[in-house]
N, C-alpha and C positions, 0 to 999 in steps of 0.2 A: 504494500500500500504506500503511496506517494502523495508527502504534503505539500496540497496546493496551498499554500500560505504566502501573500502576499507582503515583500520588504515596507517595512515602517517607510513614508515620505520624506526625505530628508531635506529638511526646511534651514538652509544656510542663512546666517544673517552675515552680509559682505561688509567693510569698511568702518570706521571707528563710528560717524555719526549715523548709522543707521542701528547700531551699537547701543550708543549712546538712547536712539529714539527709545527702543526697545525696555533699557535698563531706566526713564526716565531720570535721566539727568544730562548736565549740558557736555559740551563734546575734549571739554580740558579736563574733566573727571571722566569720563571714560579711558580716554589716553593714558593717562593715568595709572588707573587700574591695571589695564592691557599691556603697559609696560612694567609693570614692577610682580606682574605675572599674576594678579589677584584672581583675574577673571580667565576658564578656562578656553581661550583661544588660540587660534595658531598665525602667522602671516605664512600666505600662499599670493605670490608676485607680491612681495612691497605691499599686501593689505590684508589688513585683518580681517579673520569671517571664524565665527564660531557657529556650533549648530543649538538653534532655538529650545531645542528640550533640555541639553545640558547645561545652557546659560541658565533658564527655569528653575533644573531643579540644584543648580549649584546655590544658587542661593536660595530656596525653601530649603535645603539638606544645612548648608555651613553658618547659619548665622553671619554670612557676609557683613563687608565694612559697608555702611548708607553711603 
């Protein structure tokens, strides 16, 4: 028997201010974070893109810095 189960959508958020939009706040505190490694993202070409459920539950999970 073969599971037809369909891969999770992988919803990338690209670039520090769409980041930013996401984590409400403004785009020098995003920066920020993303560089001092707070927030779990990666740069792929020169920009930052993390995926939307990990940004989520990184912070419901870690008691993140506001």
């Amino acid at each position: 028997m073969e599971a037809n189960s369909k891969p999770s959508e992988l919803q990338l958020i690209w670039g520090a201010d769409a980041i930013a939009a996401e984590l409400g706040c403004d785009r020098r505190r995003a920066f920020y974070l993303l560089e001092k490694g707070e927030i779990p993202a990666k740069k792929v070409g020169g920009k930052w893109v993390v995926r939307r459920d990990e940004l989520h539950a990184f912070f419901m999970n870690s008691g993140a810095v506001a």
